[in-house]
VMD Tcl script that builds the backbone (N, CA, C; Angstrom):
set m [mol new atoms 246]
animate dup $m
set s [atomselect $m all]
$s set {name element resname resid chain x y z} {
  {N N UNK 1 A 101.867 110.227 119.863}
  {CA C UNK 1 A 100.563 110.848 119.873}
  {C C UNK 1 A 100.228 111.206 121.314}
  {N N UNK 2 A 99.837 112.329 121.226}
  {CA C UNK 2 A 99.450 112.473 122.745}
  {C C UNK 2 A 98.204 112.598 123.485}
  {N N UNK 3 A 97.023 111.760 122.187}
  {CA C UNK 3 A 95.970 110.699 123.009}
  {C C UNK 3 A 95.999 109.742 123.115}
  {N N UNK 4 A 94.956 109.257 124.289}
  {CA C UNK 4 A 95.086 107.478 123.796}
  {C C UNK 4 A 93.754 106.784 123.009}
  {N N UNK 5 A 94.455 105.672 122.156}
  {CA C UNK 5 A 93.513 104.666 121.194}
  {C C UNK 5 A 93.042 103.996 121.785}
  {N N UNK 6 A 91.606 103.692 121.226}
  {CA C UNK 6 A 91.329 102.879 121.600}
  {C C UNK 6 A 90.621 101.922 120.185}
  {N N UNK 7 A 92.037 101.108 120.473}
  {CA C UNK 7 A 91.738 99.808 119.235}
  {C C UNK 7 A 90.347 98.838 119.335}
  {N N UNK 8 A 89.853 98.539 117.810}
  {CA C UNK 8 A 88.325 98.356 118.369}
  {C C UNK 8 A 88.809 96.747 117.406}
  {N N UNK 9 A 88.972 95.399 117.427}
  {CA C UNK 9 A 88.259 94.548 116.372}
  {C C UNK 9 A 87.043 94.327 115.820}
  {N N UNK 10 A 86.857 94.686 114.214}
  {CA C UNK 10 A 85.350 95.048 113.663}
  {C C UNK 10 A 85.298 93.343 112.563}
  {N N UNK 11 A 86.220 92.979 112.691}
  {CA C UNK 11 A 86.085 91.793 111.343}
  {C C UNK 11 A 87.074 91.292 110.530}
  {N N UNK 12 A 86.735 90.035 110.307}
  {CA C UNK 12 A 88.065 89.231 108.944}
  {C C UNK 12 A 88.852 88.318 110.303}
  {N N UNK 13 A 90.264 88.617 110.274}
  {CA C UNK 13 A 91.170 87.407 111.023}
  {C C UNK 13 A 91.598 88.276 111.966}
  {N N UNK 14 A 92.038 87.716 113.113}
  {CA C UNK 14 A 92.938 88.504 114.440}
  {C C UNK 14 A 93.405 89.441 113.455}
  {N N UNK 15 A 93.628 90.525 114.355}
  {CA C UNK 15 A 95.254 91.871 114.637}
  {C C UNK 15 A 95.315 91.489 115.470}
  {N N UNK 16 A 97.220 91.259 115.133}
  {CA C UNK 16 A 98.194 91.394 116.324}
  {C C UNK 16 A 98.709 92.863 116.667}
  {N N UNK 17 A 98.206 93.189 117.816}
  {CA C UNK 17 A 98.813 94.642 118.349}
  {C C UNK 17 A 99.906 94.414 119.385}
  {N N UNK 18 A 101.079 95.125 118.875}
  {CA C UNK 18 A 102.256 95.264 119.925}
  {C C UNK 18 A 102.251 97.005 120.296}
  {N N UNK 19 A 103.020 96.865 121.455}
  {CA C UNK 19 A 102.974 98.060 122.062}
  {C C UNK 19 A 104.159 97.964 122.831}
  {N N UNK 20 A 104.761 99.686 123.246}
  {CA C UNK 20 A 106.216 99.437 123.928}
  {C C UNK 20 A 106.582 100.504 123.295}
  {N N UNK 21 A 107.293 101.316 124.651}
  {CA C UNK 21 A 108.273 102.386 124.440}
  {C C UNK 21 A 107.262 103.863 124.332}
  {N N UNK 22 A 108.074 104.390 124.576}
  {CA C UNK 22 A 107.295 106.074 125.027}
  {C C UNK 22 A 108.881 107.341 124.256}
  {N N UNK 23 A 109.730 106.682 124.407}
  {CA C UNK 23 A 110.603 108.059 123.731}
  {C C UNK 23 A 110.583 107.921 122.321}
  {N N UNK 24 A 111.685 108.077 121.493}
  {CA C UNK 24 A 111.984 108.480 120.098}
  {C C UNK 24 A 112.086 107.339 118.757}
  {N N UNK 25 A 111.617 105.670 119.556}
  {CA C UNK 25 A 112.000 104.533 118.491}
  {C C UNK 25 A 110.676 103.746 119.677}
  {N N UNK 26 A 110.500 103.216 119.039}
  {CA C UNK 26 A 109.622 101.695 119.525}
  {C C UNK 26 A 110.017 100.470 120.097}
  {N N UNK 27 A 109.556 100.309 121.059}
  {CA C UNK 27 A 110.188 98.850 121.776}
  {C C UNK 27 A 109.271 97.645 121.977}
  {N N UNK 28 A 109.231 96.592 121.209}
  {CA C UNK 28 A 107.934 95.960 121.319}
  {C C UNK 28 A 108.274 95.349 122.805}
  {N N UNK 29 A 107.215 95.515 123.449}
  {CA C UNK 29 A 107.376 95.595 125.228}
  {C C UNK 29 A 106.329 94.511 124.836}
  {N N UNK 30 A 104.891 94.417 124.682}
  {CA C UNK 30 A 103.703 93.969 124.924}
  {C C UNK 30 A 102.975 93.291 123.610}
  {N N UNK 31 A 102.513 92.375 123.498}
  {CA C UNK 31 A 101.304 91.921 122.075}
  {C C UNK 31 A 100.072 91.320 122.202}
  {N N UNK 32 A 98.811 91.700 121.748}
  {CA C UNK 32 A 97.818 90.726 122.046}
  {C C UNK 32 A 97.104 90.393 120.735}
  {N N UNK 33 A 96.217 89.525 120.478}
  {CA C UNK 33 A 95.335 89.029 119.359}
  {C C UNK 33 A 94.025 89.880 119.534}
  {N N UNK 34 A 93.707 90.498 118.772}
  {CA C UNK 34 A 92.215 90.867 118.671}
  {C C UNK 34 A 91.894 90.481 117.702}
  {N N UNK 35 A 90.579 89.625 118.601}
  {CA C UNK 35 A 89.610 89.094 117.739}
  {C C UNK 35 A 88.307 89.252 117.384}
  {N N UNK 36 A 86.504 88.201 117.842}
  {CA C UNK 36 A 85.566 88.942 118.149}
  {C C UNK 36 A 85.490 89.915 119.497}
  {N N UNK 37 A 85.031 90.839 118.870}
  {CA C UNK 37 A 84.826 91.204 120.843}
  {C C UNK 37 A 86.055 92.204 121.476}
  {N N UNK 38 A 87.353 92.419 120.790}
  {CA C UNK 38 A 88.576 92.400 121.105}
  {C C UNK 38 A 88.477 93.614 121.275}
  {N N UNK 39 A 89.362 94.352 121.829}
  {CA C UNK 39 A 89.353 95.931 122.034}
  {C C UNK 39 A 90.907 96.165 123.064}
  {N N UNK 40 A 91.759 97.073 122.875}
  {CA C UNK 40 A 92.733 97.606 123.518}
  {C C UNK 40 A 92.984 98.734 123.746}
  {N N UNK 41 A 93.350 99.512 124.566}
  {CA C UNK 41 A 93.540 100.840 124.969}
  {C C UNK 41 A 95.283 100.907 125.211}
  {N N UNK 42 A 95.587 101.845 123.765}
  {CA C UNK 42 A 97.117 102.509 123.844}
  {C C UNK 42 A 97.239 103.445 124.232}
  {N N UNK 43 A 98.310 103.853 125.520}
  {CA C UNK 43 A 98.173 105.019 126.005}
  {C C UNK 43 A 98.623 106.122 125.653}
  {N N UNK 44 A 98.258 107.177 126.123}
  {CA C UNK 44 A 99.175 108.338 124.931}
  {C C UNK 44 A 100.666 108.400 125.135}
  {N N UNK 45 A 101.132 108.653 123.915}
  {CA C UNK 45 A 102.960 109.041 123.596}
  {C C UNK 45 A 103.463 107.318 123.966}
  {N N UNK 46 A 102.310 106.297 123.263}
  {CA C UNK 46 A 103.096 104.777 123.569}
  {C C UNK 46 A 102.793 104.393 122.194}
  {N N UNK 47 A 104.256 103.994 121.582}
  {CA C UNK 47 A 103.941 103.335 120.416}
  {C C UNK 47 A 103.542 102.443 120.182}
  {N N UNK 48 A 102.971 101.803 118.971}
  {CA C UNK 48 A 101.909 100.578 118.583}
  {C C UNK 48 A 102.442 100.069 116.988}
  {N N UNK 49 A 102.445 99.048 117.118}
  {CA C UNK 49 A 102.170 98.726 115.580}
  {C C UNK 49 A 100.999 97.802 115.543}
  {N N UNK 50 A 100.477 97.183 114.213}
  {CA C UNK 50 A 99.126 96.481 114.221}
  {C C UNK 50 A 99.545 96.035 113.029}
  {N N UNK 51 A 99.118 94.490 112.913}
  {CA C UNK 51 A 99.090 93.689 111.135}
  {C C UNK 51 A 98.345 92.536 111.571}
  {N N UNK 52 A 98.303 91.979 110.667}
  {CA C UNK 52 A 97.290 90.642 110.532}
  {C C UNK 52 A 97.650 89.774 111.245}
  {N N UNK 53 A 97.174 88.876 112.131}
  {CA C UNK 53 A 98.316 87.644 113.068}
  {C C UNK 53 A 98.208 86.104 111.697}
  {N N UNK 54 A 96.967 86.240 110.808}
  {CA C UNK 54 A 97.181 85.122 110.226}
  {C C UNK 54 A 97.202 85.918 108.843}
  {N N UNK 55 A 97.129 85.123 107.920}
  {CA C UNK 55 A 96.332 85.863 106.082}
  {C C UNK 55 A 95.301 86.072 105.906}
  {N N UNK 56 A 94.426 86.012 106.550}
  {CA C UNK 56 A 93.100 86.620 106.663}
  {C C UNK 56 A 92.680 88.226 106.701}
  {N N UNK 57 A 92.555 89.048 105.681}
  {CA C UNK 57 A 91.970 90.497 105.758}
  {C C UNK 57 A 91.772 90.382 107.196}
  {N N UNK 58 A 91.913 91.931 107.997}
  {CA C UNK 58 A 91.087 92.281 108.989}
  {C C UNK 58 A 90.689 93.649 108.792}
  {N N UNK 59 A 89.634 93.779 109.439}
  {CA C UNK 59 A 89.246 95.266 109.564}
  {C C UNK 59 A 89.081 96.184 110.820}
  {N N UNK 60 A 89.821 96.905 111.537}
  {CA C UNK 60 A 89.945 97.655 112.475}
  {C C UNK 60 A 89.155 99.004 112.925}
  {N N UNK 61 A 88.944 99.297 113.930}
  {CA C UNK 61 A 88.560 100.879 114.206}
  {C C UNK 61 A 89.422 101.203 114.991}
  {N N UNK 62 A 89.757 102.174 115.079}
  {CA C UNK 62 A 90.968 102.766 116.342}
  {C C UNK 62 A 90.029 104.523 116.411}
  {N N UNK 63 A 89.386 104.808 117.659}
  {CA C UNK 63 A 89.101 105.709 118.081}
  {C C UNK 63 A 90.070 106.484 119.241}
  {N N UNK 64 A 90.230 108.009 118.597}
  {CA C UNK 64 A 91.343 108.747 119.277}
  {C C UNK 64 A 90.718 109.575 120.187}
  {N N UNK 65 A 90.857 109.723 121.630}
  {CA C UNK 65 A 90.144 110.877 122.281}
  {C C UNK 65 A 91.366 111.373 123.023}
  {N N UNK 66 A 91.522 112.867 123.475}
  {CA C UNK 66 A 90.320 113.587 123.079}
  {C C UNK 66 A 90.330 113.677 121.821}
  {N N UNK 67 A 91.406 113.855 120.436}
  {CA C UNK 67 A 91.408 113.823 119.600}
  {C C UNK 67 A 92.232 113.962 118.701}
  {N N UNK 68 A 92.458 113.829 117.160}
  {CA C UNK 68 A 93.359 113.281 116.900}
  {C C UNK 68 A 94.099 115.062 116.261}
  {N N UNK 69 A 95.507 115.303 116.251}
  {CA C UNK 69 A 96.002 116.111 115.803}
  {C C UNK 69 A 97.262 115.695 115.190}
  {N N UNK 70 A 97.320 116.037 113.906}
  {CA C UNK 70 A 97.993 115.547 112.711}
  {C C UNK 70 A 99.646 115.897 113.420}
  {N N UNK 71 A 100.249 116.603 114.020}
  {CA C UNK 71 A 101.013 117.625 114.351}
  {C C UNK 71 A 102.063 116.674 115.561}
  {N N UNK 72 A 101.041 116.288 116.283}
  {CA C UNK 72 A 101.464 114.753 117.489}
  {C C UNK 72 A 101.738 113.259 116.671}
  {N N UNK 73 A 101.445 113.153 115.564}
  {CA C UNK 73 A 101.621 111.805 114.487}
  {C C UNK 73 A 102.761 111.847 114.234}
  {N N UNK 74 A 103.649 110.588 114.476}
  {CA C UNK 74 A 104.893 110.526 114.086}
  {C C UNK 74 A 104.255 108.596 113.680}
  {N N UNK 75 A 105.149 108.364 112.883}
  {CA C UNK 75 A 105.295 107.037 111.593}
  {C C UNK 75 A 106.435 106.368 111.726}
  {N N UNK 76 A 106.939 105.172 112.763}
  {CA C UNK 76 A 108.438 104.881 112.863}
  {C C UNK 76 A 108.724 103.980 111.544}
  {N N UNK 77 A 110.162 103.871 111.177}
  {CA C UNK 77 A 110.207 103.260 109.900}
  {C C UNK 77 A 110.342 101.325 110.120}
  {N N UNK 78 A 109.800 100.487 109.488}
  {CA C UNK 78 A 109.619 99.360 110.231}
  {C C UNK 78 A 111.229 98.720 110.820}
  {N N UNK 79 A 112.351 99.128 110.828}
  {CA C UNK 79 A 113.360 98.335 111.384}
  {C C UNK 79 A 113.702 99.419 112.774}
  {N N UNK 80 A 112.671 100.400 112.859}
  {CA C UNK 80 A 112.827 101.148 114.141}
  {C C UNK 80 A 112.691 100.106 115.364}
  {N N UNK 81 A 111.455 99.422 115.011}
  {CA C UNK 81 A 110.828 98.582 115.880}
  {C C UNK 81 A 111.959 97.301 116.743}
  {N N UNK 82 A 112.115 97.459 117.996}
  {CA C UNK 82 A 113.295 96.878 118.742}
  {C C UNK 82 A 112.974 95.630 119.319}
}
mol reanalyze $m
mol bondsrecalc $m
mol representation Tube
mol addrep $m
């Protein structure tokens, strides 16, 4: 993607967000817990994944600026992830 997110925690249990890698596959480089309060900034053309850190539902916002274009979205398949 070639903005950057900005991951918001809104509710339920941590997201674990990893991050890592900028070319054609994902490299988990980085991870943090968001919790209350939590917030992260992914930079553009850096991949991310996000899931629950415990069994607890969570609920997320991820705001894209400047904005989001369907066209820059690429989806790695989960054994991309290195």
């Amino acid at each position: 993607m070639k903005s950057a997110e900005l991951w918001l925690w809104q509710g339920g249990g941590p997201v674990l967000l990893t991050v890592g890698g900028s070319g054609d596959a994902p490299v988990a480089r980085f991870s943090c817990e968001l919790t209350v309060g939590g917030q992260y900034l992914v930079r553009p053309d850096e991949w991310q994944q996000a899931e629950p850190a415990t069994d607890r539902a969570v609920l997320v916002a991820c705001v894209v600026s400047p904005g989001f274009v369907f066209d820059d979205f690429s989806l790695a398949e989960p054994a991309e992830v290195r």
